[in-house]
C-alpha positions in Angstrom: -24.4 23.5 258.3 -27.8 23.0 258.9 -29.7 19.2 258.8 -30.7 17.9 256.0 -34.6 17.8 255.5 -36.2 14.5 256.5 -38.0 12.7 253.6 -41.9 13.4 253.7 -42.2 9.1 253.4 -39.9 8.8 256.7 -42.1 10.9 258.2 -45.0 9.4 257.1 -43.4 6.2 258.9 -41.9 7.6 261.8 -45.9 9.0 263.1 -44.7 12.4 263.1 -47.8 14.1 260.9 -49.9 12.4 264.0 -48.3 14.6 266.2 -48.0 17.6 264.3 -50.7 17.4 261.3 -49.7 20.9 260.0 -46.0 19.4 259.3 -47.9 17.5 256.8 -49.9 20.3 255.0 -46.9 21.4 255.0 -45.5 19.6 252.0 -48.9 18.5 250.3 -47.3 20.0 246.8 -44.3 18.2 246.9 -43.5 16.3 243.7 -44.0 12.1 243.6 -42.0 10.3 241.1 -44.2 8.9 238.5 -42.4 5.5 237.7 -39.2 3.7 236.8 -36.1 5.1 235.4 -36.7 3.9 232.2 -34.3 3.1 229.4 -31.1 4.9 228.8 -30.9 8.6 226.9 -30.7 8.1 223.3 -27.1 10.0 223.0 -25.7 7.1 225.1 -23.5 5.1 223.3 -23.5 1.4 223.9 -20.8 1.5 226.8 -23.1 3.8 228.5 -26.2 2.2 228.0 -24.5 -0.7 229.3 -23.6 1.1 232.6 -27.2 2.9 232.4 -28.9 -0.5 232.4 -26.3 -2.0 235.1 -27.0 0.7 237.7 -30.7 1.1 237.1 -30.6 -2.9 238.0 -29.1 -2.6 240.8 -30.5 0.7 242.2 -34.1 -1.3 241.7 -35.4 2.2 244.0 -34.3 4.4 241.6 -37.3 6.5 239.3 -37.9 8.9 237.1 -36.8 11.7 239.3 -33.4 10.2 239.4 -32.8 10.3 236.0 -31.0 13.2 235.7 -28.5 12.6 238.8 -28.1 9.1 237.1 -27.1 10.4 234.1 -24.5 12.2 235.7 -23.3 9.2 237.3 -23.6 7.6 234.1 -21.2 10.0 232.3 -18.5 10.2 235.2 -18.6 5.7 235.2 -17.8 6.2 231.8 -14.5 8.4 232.0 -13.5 6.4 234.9 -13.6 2.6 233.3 -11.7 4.8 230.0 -9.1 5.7 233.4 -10.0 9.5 232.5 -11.2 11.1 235.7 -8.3 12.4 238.0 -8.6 12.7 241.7 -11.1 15.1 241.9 -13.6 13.7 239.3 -13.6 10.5 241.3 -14.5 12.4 244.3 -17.4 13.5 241.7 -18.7 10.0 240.7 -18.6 9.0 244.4 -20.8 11.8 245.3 -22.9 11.2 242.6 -23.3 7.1 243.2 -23.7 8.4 247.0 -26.8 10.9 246.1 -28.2 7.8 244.3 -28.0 5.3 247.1 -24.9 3.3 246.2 -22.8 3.7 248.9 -23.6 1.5 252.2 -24.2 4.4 254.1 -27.0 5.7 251.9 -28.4 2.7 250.9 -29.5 2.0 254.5 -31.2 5.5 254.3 -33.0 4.3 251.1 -36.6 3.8 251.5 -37.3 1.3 248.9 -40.8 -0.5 247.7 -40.4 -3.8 247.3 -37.3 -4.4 248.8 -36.5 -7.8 250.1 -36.5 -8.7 253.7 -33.4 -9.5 255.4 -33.0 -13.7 255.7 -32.8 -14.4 259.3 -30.1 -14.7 261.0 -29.3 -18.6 261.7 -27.2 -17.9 264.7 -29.3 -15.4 266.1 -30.1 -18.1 269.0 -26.1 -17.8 270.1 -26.0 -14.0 270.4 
């Protein structure tokens, strides 16, 4: 299975368009999100606005491209809290919440603006 592609803004980052510049012309069509997530589909019902709004809270990195993917995840919360979703559509919403940054593992891959910085550590000193 091949890598996955690195994000263009990890890149960005990392200094790799200094070293190869053409990496970066590369990619100078690829799509930016234009803003938030916004508010919740208007064929949500309330339960799944509720969840809309809960996970667009917490996912404070989320935008407008993730809408669709959110939605999804939206959907499968919903049969899940009704205890609807068997094995395999569990596997489903953790994939989903995963894709989104909701797991710990792809949170710390999340490049967020305006995240908070970590509070030190006050026993750094005995380390």
């Amino acid at each position: 299975m091949a890598r996955p592609r690195k994000p263009t803004a990890a890149l960005e980052l990392k200094g790799a368009y200094k070293k190869d510049p053409q990496r970066k012309a590369e990619r100078k069509d690829e799509p930016k999100p234009a803003g938030a997530v916004g508010a919740a589909p208007d064929f949500f019902d309330a339960a799944e606005r509720k969840i809309w709004n809960d996970l667009a809270g917490y996912g404070f990195w989320l935008t407008d491209a993730d809408r669709l993917m959110l939605e999804i995840a939206v959907k499968l919360m919903a049969m899940f809290r009704k205890n609807e979703l068997d094995g395999g559509g569990i596997s489903k919403l953790i994939t989903a919440l995963s894709k989104l940054g909701f797991s710990p593992t792809d949170r710390s891959k999340v490049q967020a603006p305006g995240a908070k910085e970590p509070e030190a550590d006050p026993f750094a000193d005995f380390k």
